[in-house]
Every structure is written in C-alpha cells, then in structure tokens.
Backbone as CSV, one residue per row, in Angstrom:
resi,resn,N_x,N_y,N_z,CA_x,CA_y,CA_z,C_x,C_y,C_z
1,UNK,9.900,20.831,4.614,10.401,20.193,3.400,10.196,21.118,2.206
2,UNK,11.179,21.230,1.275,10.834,22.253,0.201,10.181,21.538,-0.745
3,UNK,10.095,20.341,-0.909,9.222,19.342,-1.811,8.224,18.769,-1.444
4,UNK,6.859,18.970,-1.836,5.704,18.326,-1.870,5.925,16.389,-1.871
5,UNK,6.517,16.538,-3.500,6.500,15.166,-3.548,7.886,14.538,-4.618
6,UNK,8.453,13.921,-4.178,9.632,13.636,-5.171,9.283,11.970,-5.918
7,UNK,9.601,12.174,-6.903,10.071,9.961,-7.657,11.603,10.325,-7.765
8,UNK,11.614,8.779,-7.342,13.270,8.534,-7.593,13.123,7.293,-8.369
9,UNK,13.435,7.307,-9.776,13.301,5.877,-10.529,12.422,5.351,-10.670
10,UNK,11.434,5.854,-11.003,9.976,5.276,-11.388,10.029,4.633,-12.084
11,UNK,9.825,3.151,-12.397,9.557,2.093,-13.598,7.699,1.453,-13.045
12,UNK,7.365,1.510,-14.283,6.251,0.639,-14.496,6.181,-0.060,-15.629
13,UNK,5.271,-0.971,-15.604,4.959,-2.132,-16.758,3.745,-2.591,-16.926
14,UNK,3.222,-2.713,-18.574,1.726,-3.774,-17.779,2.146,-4.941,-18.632
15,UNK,1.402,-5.688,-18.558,1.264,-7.259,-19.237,0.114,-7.488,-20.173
16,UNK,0.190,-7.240,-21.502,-0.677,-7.619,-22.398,-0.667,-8.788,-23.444
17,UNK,-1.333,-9.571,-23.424,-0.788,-10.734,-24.121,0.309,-11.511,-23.352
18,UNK,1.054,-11.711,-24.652,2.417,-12.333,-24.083,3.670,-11.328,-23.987
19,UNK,2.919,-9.756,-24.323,4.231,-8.899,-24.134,3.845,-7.846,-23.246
20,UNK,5.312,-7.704,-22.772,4.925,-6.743,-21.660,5.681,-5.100,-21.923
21,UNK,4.461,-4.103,-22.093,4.559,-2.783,-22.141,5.064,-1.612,-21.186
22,UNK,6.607,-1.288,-21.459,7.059,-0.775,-20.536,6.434,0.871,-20.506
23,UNK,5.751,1.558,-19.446,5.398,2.699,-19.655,6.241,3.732,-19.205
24,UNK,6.775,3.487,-17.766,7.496,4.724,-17.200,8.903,3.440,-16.902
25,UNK,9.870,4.493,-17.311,10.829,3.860,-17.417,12.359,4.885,-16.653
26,UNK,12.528,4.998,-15.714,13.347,5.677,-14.891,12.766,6.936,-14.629
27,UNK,11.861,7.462,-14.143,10.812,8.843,-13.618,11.792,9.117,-12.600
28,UNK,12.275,10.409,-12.578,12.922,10.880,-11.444,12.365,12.911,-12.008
29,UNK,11.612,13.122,-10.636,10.782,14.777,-10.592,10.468,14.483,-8.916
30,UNK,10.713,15.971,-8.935,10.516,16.935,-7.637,9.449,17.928,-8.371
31,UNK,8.789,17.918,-6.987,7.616,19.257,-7.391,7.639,19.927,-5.899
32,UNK,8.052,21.349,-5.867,8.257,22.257,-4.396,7.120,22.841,-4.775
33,UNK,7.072,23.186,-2.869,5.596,23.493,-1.815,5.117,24.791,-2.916
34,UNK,3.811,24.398,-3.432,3.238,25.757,-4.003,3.885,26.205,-5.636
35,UNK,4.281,24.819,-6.314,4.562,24.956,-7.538,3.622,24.353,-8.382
36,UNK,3.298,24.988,-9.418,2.061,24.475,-10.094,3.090,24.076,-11.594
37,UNK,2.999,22.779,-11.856,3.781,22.341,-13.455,3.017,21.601,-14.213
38,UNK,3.298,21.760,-15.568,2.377,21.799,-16.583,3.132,20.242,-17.186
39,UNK,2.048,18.989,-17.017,2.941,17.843,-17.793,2.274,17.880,-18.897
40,UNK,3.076,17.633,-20.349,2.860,17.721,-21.854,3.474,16.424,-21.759
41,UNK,2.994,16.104,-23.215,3.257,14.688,-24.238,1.935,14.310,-24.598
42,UNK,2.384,13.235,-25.717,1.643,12.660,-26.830,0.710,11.862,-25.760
43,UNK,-0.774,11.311,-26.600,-1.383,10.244,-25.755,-0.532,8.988,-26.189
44,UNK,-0.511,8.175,-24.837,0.083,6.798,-24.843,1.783,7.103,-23.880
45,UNK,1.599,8.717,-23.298,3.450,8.227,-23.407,3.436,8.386,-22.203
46,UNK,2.612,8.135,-21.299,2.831,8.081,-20.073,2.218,8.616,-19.111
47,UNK,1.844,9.667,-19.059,1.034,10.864,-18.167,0.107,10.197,-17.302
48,UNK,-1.205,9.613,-18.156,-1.879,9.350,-16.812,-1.294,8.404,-15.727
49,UNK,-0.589,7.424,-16.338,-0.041,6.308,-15.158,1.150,6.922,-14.122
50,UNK,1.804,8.229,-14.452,2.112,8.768,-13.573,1.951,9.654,-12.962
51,UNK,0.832,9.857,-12.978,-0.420,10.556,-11.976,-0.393,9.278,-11.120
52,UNK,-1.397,8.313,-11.577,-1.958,7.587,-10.716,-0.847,7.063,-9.735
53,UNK,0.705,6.930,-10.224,1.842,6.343,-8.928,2.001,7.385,-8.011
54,UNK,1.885,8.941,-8.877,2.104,10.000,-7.959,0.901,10.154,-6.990
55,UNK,-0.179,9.734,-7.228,-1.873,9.683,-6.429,-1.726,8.565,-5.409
56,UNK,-0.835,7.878,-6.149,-0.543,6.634,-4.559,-2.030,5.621,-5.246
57,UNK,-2.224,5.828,-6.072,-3.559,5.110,-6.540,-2.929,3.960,-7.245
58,UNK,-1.576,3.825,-7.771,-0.834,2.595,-7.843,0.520,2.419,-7.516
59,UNK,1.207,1.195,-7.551,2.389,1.056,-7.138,3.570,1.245,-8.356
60,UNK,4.357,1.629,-7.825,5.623,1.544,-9.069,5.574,-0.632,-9.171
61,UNK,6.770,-0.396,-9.774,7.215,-1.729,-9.827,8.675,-1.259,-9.687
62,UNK,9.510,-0.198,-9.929,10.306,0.254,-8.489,10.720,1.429,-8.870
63,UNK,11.302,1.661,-7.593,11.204,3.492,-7.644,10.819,3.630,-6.323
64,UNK,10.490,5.088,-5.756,10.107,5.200,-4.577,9.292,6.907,-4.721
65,UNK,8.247,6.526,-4.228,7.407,7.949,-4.457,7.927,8.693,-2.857
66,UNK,8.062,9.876,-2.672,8.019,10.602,-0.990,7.338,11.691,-0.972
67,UNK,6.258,11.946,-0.208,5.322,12.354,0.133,5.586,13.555,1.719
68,UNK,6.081,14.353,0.923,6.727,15.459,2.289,7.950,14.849,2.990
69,UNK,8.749,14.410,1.675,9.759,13.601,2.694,9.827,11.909,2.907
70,UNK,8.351,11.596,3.024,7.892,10.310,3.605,8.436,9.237,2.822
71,UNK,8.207,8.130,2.631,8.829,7.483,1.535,7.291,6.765,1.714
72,UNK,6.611,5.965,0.544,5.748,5.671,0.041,5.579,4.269,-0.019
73,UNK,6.336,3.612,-0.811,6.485,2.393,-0.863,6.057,1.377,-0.236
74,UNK,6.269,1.122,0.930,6.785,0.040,1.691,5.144,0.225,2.868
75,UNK,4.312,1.116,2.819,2.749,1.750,3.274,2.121,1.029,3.065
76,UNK,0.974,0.296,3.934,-0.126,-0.208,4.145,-1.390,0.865,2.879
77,UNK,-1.988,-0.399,2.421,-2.832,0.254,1.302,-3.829,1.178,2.362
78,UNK,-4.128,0.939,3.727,-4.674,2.071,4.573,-4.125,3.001,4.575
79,UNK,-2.871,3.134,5.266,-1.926,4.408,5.281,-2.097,5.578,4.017
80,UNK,-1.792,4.876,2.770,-1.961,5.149,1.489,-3.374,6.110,1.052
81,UNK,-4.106,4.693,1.076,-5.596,5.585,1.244,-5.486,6.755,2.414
82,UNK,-5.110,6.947,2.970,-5.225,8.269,4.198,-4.631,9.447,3.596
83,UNK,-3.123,9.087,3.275,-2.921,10.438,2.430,-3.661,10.617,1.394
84,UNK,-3.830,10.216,0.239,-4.789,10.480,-0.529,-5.671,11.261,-0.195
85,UNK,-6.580,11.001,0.747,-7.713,11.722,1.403,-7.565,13.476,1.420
86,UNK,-6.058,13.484,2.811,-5.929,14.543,3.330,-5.231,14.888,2.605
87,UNK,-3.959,14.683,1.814,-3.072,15.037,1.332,-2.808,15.511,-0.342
88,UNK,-4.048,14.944,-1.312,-4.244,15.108,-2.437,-5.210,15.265,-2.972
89,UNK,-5.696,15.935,-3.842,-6.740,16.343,-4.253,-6.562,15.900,-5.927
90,UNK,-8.025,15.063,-6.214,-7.950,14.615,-7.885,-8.654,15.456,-8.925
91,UNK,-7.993,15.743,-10.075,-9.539,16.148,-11.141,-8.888,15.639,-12.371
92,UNK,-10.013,14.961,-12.948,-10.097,13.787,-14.140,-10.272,14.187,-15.096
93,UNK,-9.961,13.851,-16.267,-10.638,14.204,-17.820,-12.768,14.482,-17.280
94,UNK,-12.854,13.210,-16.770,-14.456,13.374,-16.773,-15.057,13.779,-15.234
95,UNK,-15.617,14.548,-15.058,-16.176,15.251,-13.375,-16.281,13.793,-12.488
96,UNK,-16.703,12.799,-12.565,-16.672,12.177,-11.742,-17.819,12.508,-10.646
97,UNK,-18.764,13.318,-10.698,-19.558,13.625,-9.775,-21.021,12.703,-9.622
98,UNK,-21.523,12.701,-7.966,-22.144,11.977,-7.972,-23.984,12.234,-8.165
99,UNK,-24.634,11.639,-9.285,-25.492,12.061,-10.308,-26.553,12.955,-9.030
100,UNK,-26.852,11.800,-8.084,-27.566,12.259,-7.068,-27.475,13.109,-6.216
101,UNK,-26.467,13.927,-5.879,-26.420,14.994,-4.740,-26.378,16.246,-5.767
102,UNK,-26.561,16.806,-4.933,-26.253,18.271,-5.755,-24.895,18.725,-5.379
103,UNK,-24.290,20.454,-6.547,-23.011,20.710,-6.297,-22.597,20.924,-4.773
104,UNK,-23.441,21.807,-4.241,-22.382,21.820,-2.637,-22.400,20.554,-2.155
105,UNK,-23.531,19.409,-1.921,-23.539,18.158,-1.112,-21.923,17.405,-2.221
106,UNK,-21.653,17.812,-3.403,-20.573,17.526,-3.539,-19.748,17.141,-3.133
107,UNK,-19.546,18.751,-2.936,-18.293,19.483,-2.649,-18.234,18.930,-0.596
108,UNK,-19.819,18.732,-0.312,-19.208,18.339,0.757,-18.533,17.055,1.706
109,UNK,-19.432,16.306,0.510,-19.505,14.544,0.429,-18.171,13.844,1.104
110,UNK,-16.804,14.669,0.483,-15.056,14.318,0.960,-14.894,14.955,2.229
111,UNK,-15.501,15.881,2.696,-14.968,16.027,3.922,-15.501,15.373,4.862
112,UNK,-17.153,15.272,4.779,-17.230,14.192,5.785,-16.806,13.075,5.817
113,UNK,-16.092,12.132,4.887,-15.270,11.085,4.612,-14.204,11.853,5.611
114,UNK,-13.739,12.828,5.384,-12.368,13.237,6.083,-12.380,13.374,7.735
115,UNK,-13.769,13.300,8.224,-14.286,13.769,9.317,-14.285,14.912,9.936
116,UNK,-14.746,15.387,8.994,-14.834,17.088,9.404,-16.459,16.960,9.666
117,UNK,-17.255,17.819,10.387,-18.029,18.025,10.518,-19.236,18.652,9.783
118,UNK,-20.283,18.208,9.656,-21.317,18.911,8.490,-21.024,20.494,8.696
119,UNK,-21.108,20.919,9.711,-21.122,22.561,9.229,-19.765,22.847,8.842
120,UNK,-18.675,22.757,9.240,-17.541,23.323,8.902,-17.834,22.779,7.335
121,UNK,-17.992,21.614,6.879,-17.897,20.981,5.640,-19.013,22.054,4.338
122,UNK,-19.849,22.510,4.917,-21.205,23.327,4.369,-20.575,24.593,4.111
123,UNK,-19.762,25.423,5.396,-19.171,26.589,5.033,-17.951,26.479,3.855
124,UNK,-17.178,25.680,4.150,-16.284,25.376,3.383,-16.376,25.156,1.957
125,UNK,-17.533,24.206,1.342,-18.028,23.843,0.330,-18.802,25.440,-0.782
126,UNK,-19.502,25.725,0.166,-20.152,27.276,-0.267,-18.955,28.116,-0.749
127,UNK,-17.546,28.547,0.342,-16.680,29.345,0.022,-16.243,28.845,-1.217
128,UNK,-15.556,27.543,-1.663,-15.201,27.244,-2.873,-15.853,27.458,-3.908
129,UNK,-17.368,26.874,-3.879,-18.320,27.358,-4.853,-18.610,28.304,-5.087
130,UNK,-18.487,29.495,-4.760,-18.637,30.611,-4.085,-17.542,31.449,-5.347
131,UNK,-16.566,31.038,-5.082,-14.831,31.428,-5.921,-15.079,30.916,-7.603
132,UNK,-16.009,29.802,-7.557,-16.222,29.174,-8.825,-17.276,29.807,-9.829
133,UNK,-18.040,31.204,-9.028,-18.700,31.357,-10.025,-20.544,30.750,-9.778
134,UNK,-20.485,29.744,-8.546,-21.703,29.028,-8.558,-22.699,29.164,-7.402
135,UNK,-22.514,30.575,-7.325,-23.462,30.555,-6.096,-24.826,30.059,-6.206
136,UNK,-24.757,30.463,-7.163,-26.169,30.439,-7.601,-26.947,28.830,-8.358
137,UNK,-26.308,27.923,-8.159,-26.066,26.770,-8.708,-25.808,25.640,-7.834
138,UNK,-25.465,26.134,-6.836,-25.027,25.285,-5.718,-26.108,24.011,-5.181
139,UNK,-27.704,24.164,-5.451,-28.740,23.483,-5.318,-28.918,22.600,-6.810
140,UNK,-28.269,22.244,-7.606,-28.269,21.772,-8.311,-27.423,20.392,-9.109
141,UNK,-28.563,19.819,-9.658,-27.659,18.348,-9.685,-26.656,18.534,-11.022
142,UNK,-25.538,17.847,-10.894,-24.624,17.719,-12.023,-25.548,17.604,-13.829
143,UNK,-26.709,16.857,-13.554,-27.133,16.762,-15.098,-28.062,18.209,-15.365
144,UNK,-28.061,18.470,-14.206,-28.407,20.410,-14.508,-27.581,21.001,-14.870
145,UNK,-26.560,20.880,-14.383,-25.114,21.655,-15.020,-24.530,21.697,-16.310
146,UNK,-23.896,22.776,-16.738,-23.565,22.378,-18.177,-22.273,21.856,-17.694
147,UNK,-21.346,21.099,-19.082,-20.011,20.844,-18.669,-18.956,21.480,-18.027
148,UNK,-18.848,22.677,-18.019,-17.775,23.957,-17.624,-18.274,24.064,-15.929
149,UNK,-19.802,24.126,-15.522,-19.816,23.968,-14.636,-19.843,22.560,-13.803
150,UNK,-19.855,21.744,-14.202,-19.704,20.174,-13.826,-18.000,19.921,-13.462
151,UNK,-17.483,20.600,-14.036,-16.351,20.372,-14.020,-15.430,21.463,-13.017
152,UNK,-16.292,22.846,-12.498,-16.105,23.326,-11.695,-16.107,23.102,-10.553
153,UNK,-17.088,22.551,-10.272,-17.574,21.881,-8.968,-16.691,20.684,-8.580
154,UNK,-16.139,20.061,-9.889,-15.235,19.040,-9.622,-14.085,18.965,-8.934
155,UNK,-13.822,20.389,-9.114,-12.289,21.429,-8.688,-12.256,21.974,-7.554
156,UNK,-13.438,22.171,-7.031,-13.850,22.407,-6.009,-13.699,21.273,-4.797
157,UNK,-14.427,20.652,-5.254,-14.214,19.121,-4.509,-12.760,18.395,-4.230
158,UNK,-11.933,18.835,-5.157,-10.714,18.251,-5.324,-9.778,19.388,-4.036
159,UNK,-10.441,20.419,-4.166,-9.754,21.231,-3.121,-10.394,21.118,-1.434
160,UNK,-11.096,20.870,-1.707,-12.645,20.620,-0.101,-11.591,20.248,1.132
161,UNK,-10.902,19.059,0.826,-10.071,18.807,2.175,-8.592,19.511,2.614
162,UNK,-8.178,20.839,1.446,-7.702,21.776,1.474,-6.081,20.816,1.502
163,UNK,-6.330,20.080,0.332,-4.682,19.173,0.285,-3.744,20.067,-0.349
164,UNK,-2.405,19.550,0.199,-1.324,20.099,-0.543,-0.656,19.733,-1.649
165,UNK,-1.524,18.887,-2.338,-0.851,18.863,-3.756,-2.278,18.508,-4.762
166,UNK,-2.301,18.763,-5.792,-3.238,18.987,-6.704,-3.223,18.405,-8.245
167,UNK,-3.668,16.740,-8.528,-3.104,15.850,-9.773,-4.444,16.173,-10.654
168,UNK,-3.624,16.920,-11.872,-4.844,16.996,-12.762,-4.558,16.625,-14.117
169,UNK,-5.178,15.602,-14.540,-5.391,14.647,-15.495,-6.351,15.184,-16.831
170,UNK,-5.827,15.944,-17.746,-6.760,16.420,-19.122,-7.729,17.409,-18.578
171,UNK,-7.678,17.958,-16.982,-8.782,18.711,-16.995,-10.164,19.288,-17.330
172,UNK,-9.894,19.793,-18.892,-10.510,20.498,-19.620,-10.561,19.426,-20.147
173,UNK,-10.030,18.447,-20.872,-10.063,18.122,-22.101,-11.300,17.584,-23.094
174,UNK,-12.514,17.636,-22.273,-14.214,17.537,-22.608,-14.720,18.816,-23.183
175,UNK,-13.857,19.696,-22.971,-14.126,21.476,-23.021,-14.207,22.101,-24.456
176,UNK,-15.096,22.649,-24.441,-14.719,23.548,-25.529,-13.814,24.693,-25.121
177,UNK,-12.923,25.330,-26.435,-11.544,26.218,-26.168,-11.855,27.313,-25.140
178,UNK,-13.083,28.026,-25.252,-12.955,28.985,-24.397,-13.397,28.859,-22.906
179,UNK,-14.223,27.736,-23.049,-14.463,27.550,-21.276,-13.777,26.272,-21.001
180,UNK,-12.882,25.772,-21.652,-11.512,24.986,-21.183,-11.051,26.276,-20.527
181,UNK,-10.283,27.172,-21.085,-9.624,28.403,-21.067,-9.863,28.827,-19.574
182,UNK,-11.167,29.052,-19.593,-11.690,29.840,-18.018,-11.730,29.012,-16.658
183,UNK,-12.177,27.650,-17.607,-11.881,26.807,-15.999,-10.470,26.535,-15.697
184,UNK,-9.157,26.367,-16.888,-8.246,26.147,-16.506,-7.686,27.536,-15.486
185,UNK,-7.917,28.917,-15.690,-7.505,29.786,-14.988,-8.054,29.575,-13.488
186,UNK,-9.300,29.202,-13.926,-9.604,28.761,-12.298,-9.058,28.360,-11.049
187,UNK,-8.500,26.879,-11.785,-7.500,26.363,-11.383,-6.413,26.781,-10.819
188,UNK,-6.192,26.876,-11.732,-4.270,27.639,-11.104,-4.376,29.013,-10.461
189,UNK,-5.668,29.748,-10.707,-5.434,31.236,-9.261,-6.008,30.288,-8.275
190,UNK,-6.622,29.861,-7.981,-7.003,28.625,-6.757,-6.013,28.108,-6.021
191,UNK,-4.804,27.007,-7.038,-3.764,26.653,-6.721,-3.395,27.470,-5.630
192,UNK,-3.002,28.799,-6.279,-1.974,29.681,-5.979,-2.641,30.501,-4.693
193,UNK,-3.948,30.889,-4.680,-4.071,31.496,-3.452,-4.292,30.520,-2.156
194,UNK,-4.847,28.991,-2.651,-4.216,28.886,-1.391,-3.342,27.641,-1.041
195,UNK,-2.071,28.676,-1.948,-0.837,27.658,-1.704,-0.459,26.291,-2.274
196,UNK,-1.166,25.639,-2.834,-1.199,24.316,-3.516,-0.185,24.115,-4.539
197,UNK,0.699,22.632,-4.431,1.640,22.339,-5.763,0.447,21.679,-6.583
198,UNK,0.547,21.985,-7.636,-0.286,20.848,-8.716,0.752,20.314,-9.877
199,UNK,0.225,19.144,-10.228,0.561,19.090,-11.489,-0.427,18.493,-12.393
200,UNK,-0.604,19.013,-13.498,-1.856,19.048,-14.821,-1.142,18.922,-15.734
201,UNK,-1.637,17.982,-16.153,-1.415,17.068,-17.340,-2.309,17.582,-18.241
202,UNK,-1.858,18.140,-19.632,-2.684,19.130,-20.483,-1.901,19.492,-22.263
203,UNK,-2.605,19.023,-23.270,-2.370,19.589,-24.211,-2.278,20.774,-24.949
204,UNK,-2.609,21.706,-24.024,-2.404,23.403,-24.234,-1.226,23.276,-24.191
205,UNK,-0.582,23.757,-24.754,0.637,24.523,-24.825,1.079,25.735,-23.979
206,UNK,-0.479,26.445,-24.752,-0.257,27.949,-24.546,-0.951,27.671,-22.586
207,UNK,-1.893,27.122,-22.655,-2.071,27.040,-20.941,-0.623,26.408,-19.816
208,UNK,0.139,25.376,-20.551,1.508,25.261,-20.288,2.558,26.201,-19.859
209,UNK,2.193,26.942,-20.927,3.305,28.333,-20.409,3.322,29.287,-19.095
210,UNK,1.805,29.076,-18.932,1.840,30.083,-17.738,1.958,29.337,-16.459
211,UNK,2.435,28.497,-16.971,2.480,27.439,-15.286,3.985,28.046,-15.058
212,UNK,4.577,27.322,-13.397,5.553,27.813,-13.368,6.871,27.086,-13.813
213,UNK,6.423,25.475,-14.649,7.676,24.999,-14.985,6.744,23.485,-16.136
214,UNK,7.408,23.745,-17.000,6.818,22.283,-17.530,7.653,21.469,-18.171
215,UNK,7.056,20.229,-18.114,8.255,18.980,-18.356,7.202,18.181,-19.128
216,UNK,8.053,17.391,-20.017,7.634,16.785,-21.102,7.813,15.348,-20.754
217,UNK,7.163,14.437,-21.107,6.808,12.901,-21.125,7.212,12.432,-22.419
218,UNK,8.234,11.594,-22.683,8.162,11.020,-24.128,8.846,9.476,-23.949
219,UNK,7.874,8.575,-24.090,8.589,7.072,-24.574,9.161,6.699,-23.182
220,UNK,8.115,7.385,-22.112,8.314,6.539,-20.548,9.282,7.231,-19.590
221,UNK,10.010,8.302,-20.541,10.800,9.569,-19.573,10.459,10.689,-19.759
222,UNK,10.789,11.298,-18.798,11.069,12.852,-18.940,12.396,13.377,-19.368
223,UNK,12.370,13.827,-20.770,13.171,14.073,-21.654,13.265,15.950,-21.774
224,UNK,12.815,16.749,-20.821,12.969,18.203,-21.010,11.979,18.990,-19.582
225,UNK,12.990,19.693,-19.428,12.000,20.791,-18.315,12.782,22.353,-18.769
226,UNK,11.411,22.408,-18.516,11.335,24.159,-18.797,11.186,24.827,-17.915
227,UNK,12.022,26.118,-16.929,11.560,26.460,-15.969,11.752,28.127,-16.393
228,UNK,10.593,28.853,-15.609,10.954,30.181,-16.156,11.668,30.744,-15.769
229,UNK,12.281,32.101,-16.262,13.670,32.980,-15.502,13.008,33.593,-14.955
C-alpha cells in the first residue's frame, strides 16, 4: 500500500450545553509509507481531535479512517486497541511516563504489553536510548530527568514496538526553544532512519518546513497543503 493511513470525510462533534461544537468537519488526508508532515493551526481548530480519530483512540461520527488499506470503522474496540499497540506509536504535549520505573524499564514497559520478550525488549530499549543521547541515564527515574530528557525517552517509547506510523501532538511544546529544537530533530532523523510516516502537530513554523509536506487545520478543515518540489 503506498499509504500508511488515509480519512475520507472525517466529521466530529461534541455536545456542550445545549450546543453542539462542530470540530472536524469533512477531513479527507493521505499520509504515504515513510512521510513525515507537519500539522499547523491555531489552538481550538482541530489538531488534537484529529490525532486522536487518526490514533483510533476515538471514533469519527462519520468518515472512515484506513489503516494500510484496512478500513477502521466498523472494528471491535479490541481489534482497535491491537493496532494501536503494534501499529502506532504516541508522543503528547506532556511525557506521560511512568513516575516509578526508570527510562529503559520505560522504554521497555510497551513491548512487553506487545509480547515481546524481556531480552529482546532490554536490547531494543538500550538501542533507542542509546540514539537519544541517554546512555548514561537510562537507570534513572523520569523526576531525575530534566524535561528535554523526559521527553526523549518518551520518543523512544513511542518507537519501542517499531510502528509504522508516528502521532505527535505539541511535542516540544513544554520546551524551551533550543532543546524543543534538538528533540524535535530527534524525531524526524528517527522517523526517517527507520522508515516511519509521522504526523506532528506543532507551532514551529520554521520546524514545519523541514518536514516533507505540511497542511494546515482551520475552522474543522484542511484548507492548504504544502508539498516540497
């Protein structure tokens, strides 16, 4: 399949009060095998909630997400949860890490969920950490860490079950400019060496540009894509 993951007509809604807030309002994007794209827009106009339909972490209200082809929809919230697992990898505005283990037990925590085995999961976890800068850190709990590295390890983890697509939500956006800067490069040579589509959701601009295509969110559509020559 040359596409990771396609929407065809994405609508969502929530219910507040007595009125109801339309957020994504006809979403139609393709993202191909090993493309990394940069989603921009204002806060409120949409981004994270279409992460979370593209994460399979919620449902449209219609539309149809496909997942290598697959069609999404109509999936047992098991099924669902499964790709997720193997198939996607998350990183959040905030690390999300758990206070008590340290970074590699992290990094290794998802694969044994995945059922991989402690050692393959140990080598695996080290190599990533390893790429991040943290060898040396790896015995250490998240409130040891400063933010840049908390948030490394996070990236790490998000890659552990070695998925093919990669949803990143403000990344940096806890960061100060220059080690936003370094972890976002992280990222995307990561992506890229081994093979991963992502898409990161990010107010850089200038980190925008070097992606390989970015599309804009405004008022529940995608109103512009930029792709490079």
């Amino acid at each position: 399949m040359s596409n990771i993951i396609e929407l065809n007509g994405i609508y969502k809604s929530f219910i507040q009060g007595n009125h109801t807030l339309e957020i994504l309002k006809g979403i139609d994007l393709k993202i191909a095998n090993g493309e990394v794209v940069a989603l921009v827009g204002d806060s409120g106009a949409g981004k994270s909630t279409l992460l979370h339909i593209m994460g399979l972490l919620e449902r449209a209200d219609q539309g149809e997400v496909l997942m290598s082809g697959i069609p999404t929809k109509d999936l047992s919230d098991i099924r669902r949860t499964k790709i997720r697992r193997l198939e996607i990898g998350f990183v959040y505005q905030l690390h999300n890490l758990l206070p008590d283990f340290n970074a590699l037990e992290n990094v290794i925590m998802p694969q044994l969920i995945a059922g991989i085995s402690h050692k393959h999961a140990k080598v695996r976890a080290e190599e990533l950490l390893g790429k991040m800068g943290l060898e040396e850190r790896m015995s250490h709990r998240p409130s040891q860490l400063s933010g840049g590295e908390q948030q490394r390890v996070a990236i790490a983890r998000a890659l552990a079950n070695r998925p093919r697509l990669i949803l990143a939500d403000e990344p940096t956006g806890n960061l100060d400019e220059n080690t936003g800067n370094s972890v976002m490069e992280i990222l995307l040579n990561l992506s890229k060496d081994e093979g991963i589509s992502a898409l990161i959701a990010t107010h850089n601009k200038a980190v925008a540009a070097t992606m390989d295509r970015v599309i804009t969110i405004s008022n529940g559509t995608i109103n512009a894509e930029n792709t490079e020559d």
